[in-house]
N, C-alpha and C positions, 0 to 999 in steps of 0.2 A: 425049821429046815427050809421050809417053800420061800422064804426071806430072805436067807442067807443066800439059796438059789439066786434068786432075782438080784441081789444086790453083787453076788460076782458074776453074770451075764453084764448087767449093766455098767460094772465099776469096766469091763472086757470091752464091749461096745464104748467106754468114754475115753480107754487104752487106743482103741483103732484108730479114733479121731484125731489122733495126734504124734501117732505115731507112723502113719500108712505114707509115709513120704510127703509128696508136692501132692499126688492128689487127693489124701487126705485132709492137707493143711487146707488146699484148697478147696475143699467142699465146705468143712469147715469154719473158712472166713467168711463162704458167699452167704450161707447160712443165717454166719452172728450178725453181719451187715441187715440182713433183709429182716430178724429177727430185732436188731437194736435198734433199726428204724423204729419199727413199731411199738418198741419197750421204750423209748425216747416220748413217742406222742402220747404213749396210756400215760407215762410219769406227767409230762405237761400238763394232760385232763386232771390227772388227779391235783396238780399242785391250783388248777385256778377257783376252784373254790376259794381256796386261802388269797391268791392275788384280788380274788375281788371283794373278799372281806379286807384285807390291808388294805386299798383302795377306799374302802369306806370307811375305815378306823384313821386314816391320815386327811380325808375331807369331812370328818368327826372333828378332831381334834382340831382343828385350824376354825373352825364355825364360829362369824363374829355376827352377819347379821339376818338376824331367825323371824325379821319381820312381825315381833313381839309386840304387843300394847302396851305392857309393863315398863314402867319408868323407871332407868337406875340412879338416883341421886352424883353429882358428879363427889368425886372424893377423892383418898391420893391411890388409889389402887383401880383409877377408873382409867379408860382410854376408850378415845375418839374414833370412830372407823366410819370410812366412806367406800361406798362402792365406787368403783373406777375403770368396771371391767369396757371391755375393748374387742373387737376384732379384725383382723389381718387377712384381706385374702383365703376368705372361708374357715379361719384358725381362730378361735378361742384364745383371746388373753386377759387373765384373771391379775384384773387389780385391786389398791387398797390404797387409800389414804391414810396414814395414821397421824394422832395426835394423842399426847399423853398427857393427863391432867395431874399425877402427881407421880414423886417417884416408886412406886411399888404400881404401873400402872403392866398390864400382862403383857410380855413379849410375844409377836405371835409364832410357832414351831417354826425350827427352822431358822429362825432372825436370832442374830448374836448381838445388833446392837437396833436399837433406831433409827432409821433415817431423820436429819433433818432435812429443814424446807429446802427444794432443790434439787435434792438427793434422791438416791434411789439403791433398794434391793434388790437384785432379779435371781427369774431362775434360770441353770445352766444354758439351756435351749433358748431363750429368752437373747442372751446375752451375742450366745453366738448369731441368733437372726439380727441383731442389733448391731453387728460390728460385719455383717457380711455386705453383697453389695444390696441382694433382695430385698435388706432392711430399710433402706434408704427411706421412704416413707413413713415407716414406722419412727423411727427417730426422729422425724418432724412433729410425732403424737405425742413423743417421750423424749421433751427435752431437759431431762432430767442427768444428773451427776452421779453414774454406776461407783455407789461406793461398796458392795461387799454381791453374799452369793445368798440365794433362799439352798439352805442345808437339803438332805433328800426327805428328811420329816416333815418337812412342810410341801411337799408337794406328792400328786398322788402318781405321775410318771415322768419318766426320764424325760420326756419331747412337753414338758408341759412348759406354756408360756405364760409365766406370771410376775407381777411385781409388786412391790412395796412403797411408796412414797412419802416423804415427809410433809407434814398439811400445818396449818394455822388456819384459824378462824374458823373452825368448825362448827363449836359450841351453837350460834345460833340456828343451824341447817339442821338440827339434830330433828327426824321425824318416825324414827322408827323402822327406816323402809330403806334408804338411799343413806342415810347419815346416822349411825346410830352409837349410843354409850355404850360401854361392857365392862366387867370388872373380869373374866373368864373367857376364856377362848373353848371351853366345854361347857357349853349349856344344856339345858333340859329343852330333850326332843319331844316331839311328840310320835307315838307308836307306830309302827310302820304299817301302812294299808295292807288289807289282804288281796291280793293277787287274786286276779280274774283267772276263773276256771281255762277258759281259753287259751289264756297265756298261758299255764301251767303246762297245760296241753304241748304246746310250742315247745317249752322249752325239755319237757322228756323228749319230746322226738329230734329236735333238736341233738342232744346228750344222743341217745340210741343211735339216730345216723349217721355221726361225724364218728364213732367209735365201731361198728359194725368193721367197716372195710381196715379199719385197725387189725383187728381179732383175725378177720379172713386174711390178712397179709400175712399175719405171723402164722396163721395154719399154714400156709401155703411155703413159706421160706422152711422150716423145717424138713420139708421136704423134697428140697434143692438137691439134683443129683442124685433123684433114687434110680435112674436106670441104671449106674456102675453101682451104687451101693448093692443092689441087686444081685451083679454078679459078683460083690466081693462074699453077699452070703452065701452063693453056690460055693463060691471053694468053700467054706468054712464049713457046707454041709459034707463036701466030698471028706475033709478030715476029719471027721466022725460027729457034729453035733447036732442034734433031732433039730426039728421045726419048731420047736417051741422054745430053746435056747435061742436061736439064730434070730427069731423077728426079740428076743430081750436085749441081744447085743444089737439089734440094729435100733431100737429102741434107745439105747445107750449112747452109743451116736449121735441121734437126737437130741440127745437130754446134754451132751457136749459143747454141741452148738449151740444150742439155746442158753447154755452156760454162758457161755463166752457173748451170745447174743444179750444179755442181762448185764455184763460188763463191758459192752461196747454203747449200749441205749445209755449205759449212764454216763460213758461218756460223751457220746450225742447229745443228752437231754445239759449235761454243764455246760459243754458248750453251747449250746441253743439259747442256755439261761444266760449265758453272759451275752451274745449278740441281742436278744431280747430285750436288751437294756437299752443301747441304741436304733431300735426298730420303732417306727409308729405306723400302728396299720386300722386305718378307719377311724383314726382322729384316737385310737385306742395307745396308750405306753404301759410299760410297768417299768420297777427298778428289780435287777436280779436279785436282790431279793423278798421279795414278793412268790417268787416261786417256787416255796419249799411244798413237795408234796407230803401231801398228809400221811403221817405214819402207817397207818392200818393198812390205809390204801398202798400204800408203796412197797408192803410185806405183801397184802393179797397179789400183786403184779411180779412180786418176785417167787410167789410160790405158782400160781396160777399160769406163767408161762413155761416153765421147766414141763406141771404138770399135761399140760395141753402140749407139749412137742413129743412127749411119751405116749399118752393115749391118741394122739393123729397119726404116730406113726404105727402104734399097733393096730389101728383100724384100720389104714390104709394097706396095710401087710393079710389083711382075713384073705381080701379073694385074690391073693397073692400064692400060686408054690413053687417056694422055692426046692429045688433038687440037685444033685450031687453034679449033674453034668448041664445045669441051666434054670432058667428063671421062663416058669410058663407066659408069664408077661408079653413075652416076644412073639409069643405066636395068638393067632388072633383070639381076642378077648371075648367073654360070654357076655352075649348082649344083655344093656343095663334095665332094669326095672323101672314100670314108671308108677306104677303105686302108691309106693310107699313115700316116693318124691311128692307125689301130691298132698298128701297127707299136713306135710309143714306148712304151706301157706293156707288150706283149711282150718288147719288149726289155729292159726293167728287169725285169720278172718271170723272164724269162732268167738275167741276171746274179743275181739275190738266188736262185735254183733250185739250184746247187749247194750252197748255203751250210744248206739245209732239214735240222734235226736235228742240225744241229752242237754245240750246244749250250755248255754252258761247259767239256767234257771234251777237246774238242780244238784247245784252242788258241786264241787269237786270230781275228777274223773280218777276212776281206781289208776293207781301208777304203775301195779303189779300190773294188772290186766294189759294197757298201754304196752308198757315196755315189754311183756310177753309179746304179744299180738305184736309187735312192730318188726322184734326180732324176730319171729318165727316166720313175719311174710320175706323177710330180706334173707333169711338161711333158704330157705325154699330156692333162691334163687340159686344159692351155690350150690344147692342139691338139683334143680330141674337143670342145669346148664348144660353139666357133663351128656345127660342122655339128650339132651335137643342138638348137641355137636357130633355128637356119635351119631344121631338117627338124620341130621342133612350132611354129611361129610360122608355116607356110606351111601347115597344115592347121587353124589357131584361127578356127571358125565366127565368125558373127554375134553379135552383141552391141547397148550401148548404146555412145549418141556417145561418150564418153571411153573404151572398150575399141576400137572401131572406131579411132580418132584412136592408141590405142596400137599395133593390131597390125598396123595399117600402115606406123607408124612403124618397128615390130623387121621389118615385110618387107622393109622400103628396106636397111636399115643393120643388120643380124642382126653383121654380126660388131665393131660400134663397142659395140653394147650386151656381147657376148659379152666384150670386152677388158675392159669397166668390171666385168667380175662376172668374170673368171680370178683378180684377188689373191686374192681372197677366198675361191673354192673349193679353190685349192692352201691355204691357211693351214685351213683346215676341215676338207679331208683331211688332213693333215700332223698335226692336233690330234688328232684321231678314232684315227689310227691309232699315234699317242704315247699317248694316254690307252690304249688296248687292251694297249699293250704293258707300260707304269707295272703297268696293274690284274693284269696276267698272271706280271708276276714278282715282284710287292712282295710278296709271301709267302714268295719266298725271301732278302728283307731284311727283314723285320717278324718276329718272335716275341712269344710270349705269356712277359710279363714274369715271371708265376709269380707273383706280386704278388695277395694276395688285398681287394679295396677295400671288401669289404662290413664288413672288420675293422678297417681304419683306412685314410687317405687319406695322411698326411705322417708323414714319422720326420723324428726330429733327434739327430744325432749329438753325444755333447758330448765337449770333451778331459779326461785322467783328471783335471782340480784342480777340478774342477767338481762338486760331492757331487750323487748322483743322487735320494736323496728332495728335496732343495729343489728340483732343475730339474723332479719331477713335481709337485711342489706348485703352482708358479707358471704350469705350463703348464698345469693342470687349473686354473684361475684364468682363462686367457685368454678373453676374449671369443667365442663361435661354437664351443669344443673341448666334446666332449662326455663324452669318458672318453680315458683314456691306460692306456700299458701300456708299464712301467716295467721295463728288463733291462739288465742287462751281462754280459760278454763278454771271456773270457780265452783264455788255453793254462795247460795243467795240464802235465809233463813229469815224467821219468823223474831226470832229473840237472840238477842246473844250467846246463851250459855242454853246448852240442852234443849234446842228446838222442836217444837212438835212437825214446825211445817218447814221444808227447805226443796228445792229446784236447782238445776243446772245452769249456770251462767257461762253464757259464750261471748266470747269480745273479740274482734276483729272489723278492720275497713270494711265497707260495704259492699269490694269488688270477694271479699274474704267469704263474708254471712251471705252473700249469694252462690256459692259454694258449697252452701251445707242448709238452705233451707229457700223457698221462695217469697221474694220479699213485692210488699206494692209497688212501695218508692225508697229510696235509700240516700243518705246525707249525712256526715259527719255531726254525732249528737242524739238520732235515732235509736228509740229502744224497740225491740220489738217481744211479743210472748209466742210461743208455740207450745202447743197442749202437747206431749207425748203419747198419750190416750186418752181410753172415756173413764180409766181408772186414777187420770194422774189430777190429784182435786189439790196438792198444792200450788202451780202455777197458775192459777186462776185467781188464789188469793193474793199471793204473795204480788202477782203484776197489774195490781191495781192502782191506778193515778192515784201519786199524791201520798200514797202506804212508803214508813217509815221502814226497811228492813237492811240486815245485816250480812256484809260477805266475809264468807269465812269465819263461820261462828264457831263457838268453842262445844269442845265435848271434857266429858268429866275428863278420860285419859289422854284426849289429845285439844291443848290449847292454837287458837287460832290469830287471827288478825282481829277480826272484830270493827268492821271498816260500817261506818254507817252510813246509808246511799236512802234518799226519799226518790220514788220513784219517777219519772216526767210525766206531766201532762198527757204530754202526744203521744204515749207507747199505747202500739199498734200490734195487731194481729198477724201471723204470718203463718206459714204450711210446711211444718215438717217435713227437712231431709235429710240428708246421710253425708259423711265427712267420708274422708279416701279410706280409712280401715274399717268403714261396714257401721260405724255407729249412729245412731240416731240422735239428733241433733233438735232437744225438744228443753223447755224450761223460757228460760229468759235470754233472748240474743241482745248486745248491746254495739253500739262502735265506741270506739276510746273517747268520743268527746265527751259522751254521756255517763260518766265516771267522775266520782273525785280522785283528786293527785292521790290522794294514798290508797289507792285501789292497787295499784302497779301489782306490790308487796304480798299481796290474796291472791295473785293470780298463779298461776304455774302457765306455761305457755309452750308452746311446740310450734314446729314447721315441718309441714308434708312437701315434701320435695318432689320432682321431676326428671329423671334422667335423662340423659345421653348414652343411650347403651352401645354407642360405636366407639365408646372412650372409656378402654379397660380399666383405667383404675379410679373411676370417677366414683365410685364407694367408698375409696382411701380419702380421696381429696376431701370431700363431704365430712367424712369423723374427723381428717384432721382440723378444717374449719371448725366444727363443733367442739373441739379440744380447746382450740385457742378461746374462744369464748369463754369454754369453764372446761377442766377438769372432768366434773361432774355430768356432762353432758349425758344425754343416755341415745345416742345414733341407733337406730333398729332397722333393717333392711327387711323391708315388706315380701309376703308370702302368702301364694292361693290358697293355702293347704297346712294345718295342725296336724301334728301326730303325734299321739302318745310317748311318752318318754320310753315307757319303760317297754314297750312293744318297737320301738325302734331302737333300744338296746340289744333286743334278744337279736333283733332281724340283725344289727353289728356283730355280736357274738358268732351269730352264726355263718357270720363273711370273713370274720379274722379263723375261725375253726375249719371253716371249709377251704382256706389258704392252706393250711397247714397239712391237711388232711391229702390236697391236689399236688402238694408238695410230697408227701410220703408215698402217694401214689407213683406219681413217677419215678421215684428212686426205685424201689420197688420192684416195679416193672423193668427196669433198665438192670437192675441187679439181676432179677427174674433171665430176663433175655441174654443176657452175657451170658448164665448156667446154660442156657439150653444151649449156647451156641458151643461153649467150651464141651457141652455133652458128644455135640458132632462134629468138632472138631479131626477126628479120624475120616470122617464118611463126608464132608467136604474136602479137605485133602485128595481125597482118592478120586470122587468125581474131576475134579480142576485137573487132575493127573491123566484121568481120561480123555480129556478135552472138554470140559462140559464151561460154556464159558460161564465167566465170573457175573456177569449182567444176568444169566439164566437163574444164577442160582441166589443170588441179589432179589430178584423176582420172588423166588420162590419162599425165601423167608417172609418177605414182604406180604404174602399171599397166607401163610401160615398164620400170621399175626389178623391179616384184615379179616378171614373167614369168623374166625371166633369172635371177636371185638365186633360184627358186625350182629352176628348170632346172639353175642350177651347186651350188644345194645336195645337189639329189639325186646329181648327178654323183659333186661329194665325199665323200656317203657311202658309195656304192659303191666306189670307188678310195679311199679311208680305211681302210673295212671291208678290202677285200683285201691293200692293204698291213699293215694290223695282226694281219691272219691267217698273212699269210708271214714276218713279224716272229715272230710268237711260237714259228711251227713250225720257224726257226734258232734259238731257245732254248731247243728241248724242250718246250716249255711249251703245255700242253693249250689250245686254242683256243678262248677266254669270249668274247663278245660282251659288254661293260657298256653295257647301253642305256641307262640313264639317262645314263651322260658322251657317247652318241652325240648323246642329244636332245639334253643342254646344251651340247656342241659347237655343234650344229646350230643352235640356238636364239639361242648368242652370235652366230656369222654373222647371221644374219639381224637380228638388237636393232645392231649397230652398221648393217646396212644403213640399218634404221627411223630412227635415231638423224640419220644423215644424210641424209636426204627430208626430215627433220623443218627441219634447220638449210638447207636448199635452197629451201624454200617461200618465203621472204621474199623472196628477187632473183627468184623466178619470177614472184610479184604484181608487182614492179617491172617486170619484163618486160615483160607483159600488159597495156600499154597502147598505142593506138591513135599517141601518138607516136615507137614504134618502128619506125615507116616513115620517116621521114623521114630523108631520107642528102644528103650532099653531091655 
């Protein structure tokens, strides 16, 4: 029977929603809009789990070179693969050489035929950078014959720039590393690392705070328009039906809109999914579809919002009575409790207390406990807000008419204002005490490269058929270089095959090996030794006059040159020093004289380059030089500073999520701000009729929005701050404050507030005319 009640109250309240005229329909749309925002971003969260598994099932599936030891006999189902990757102006461009040794050799995903020599595959992105006019450069890197498209299975997003190439002459370059055989384009991986406790850390709070002001928007948009919905339960109670019918149908109402909000998110979230296609944000793409959200999840989201617009609105309804001739609401409100408010961020400080010093040494941090403790300090906020606006809004002295007009307005309605500014201080704490936490452990993911830049900016690796005076000729040629420094780089050994003793062999001119070590005297022909340390006991023997040894000796899995060199007379002793990326530069330094001719072919050889940093595209020019030399070339632009991959993933994640999330925000709000305005629409009307001018009352919204926004900013600093402090004291990690990311935290809160007061002003001049009395 208590069932049947409740389902015709509510099926009554889902009737009103849609049938109460224009301001029905209209409560109703503003409702589904603010609701399907948020039903749109939970669908997105739920579906990137799956985008970033597809991601890694499509850079699976495409794996040719695994950097393996393991030799694969050439055969007819074998093929050639060279790395060829490249970059553009801070862009990624993933390439490949192929070559096929018989016909059943693997196609790689994606490719419908072979390129031959000349020829080229690319991907869609690719092609249009290549035919635009930005490409121009690149096309001097890739002067290759666009014959067809990389399918979307071979590649892992829409904005991805890669290509295919047809090669010859592979066969002898093949090493494993840079040029390697495959009979498969799925090989056997090896196990995935276990994730640092820290990081884990990261990325729940991560998840928790981009999702937080989700949940609070969707509380809040349900409740769009409750001061008329209010008076529509007074009539309903004056024609006969108790207080406990009346909050089920207005209940019903709720569960209306949130209806319709659930079929508007999904249409947000398809469209989202197809623009998403063509989006790249932080070097990040997917293809639509990539974003299917996961079943379970996408059933909890469609039941879990209906039931949260039901029960927020019957709890917003307790200290609510409604009565036959009005809605006690209107007259002044019983002041709020602050108790029981404290209670929720005690209790998340609670749960995150045990976890204090744990650090990365023990273990795993409970994710329950976390994700409790996270969210209960960031609900705390949208529970303490309403009473800290009600208790400074009921002591805000005197003023002019548009401050007067405002702080009477936040006296009436302290907690309608308080809702429109909770997103926004959960997302501003949540940010505050992410950024604390990023700034407090990236130190122990970031390193000093070793890398010294005041001596050169870029190296380029070349492969051994490449003669290394002509690649320093043309590259001291290129446009923006300013000097280079010309070396290559062996193993010197004991025996031929499986040496017990071997050393580092460095060859370069004299003005070169005075660049990476200190020499006596120096002369075309000169060998010299440099110890590495008091533990390095092979260059000692190996650089003895007149000893018969071998460069580039062979190992069982990987054959070498096997070049035989008897050492000089005159080699001489000299003093370890360091090359431009940080290395030490110890074993046996040599100049080219003092080589036999078939030394060349042992060698691998590089050049550390010099910039012109007043000449922007002097990085293009440099690879493309290196292109013309070889293909193969491997161009690397020098850096103070390592950082972990997978910790400057999360820190991306977390900038493409807090896009999205800065983006729901403002809609939100601006959805938010239009309700309220269309709520006073009568009582602006009537003022402008009075004479109250338009700029007064311009103010006064203006004044409505900054008190609170300013009220829930400080809020969120302080519950930011102290979340980011008990964050960092479970990771060990010495407790910083970065005020500058507090300010710009602070600061973006508040610029998207701005942003939309800004986009509100036009429907509020609309408003503010004298025939907004007029009703039927």
């Amino acid at each position: 029977m208590r069932m049947r009640q409740w389902s015709r109250d509510l099926g009554m309240g889902f009737k009103f929603a849609f049938t109460g005229g224009r301001e029905g329909w209209g409560r109703a749309l503003l409702t589904a809009v603010g609701v399907g925002l948020g039903v749109a971003l939970l669908l997105l969260t739920t579906a990137i789990p799956n985008a970033l598994q597809a991601r890694s099932d499509r850079e699976y599936a495409r794996t040719d070179i695994t950097y393996g030891s393991e030799r694969i006999p050439r055969a007819d189902n074998t093929l050639l693969v060279a790395r060829a990757d490249t970059e553009y102006r801070g862009r990624d461009v993933r390439g490949r050489q192929l070559e096929r040794e018989g016909a059943r050799a693997p196609l790689p995903p994606g490719v419908g035929k072979f390129p031959a020599p000349g020829e080229m595959v690319v991907s869609p992105a690719l092609e249009e950078l290549l035919k635009s006019r930005d490409g121009k450069l690149l096309r001097e890197r890739l002067p290759y014959r666009i014959t067809g498209t990389i399918g979307e299975s071979g590649l892992i997003g829409s904005a991805e720039l890669a290509f295919y190439t047809g090669a010859d002459g592979l066969a002898p370059k093949v090493n494993g590393s840079a040029v390697t055989r495959i009979d498969t384009f799925q090989p056997e991986l090896a196990p995935p690392e276990r994730m640092d406790p820290v990081l884990l850390l990261l990325v729940l709070v991560v998840f928790v705070v981009l999702l937080m002001p989700v949940g609070v928007f969707i509380a809040a948009a349900v409740r769009f328009g409750g001061e008329r919905r209010d008076r529509r339960l007074a009539a309903l109670r004056l024609v006969g039906s108790d207080s406990r019918m009346t909050r089920r149908i207005a209940a019903g109402e709720a569960l209306a809109g949130a209806m319709l909000g659930l079929v508007f998110g999904t249409g947000f979230f398809l469209i989202g999914r197809q623009v998403a296609g063509s989006v790249e944000l932080f070097d990040i793409s997917v293809f639509p579809s990539y974003l299917n959200p996961t079943p379970t999840l996408a059933l909890l989201v469609a039941i879990a919002v209906p039931a949260a617009a039901v029960g927020v609105t019957l709890l917003a309804l307790r200290g609510v009575v409604i009565e036959p001739l009005g809605v006690v609401r209107t007259a002044r409100p019983a002041r709020r409790r602050l108790w029981w408010r404290l209670l929720l961020p005690l209790a998340g400080l609670g749960l995150l207390f045990p976890m204090v010093g744990q650090g990365r040494a023990n273990g795993d941090f409970n994710q329950y406990m976390v994700t409790a403790g996270v969210i209960l300090l960031l609900v705390g906020i949208t529970a303490l807000l309403p009473w800290i606006v009600e208790a400074v809004v009921a002591r805000l002295g005197s003023g002019g008419v548009a401050w007067q007009l405002a702080v009477r307005r936040l006296q009436l309605s302290s907690g309608t204002a308080a809702r429109m500014v909770n997103g926004i201080a959960v997302a501003v704490a949540g940010a505050i005490a992410l950024q604390m936490l990023f700034s407090g452990v990236s130190s122990d993911y970031t390193k000093d490269s070793g890398q010294d830049l005041s001596r050169a900016q870029m190296t380029v690796r070349l492969p051994r058929e490449v003669p290394l005076a002509e690649a320093d000729r043309q590259l001291k040629q290129t446009e923006g270089v300013r000097h280079t420094l010309a070396l290559s780089d062996g193993w010197v050994a004991d025996r031929r095959k499986d040496p017990e003793n071997a050393a580092n062999l460095t060859v370069g001119d004299c003005a070169a090996l005075r660049e990476v070590a200190r020499l006596p005297s120096c002369r075309d022909g000169d060998v010299f030794t440099v110890q590495n340390d008091e533990y390095d006991t092979a260059t000692p023997k190996l650089g003895k006059p007149g000893r018969t040894i071998y460069l580039d000796p062979s190992y069982t899995d990987a054959p070498g040159k096997e070049v035989v060199w008897t050492v000089p007379q005159s080699i001489r002793e000299a003093t370890k020093g360091k090359d431009p990326t940080g290395r030490p530069r110890g074993g046996i330094l040599a100049t080219p004289g003092a080589l036999p001719a078939k030394a060349a072919p042992a060698l691998t050889s590089g050049v550390y380059i010099g910039l012109d940093s007043s000449e922007p595209d002097v990085v293009e020019y440099v690879r493309n030089t290196a292109a013309r030399l070889d293909p193969l070339a491997d161009s690397t632009t020098m850096t103070a500073t390592e950082q972990s991959r997978r910790y400057a993933s999360i820190r991306t994640g977390l900038f493409v999520g807090a896009a999205c999330v800065l983006f729901l925000i403002g809609a939100s709000l601006l959805v938010s701000q239009l309700e309220q305005l269309r709520e006073r629409k009568k009582l602006l009307s009537a003022l402008v009729a009075f004479g109250t001018r338009r700029r007064t009352l311009s103010l006064s919204v203006l004044w409505q929005t900054a008190i609170p926004i300013a009220l829930g900013l400080a809020l969120a600093s302080a519950v930011g701050l102290t979340l980011g402090a008990v964050l960092l004291t479970m990771t060990s990690t010495p407790v910083r404050v970065d005020w500058p990311s507090v300010l710009a935290m602070t600061g973006i809160g508040a610029g998207v507030v701005l942003v939309v007061t800004l986009f509100s002003l036009p429907p509020l001049l609309r408003l503010m005319r004298p025939e907004g009395l007029r009703t039927e």
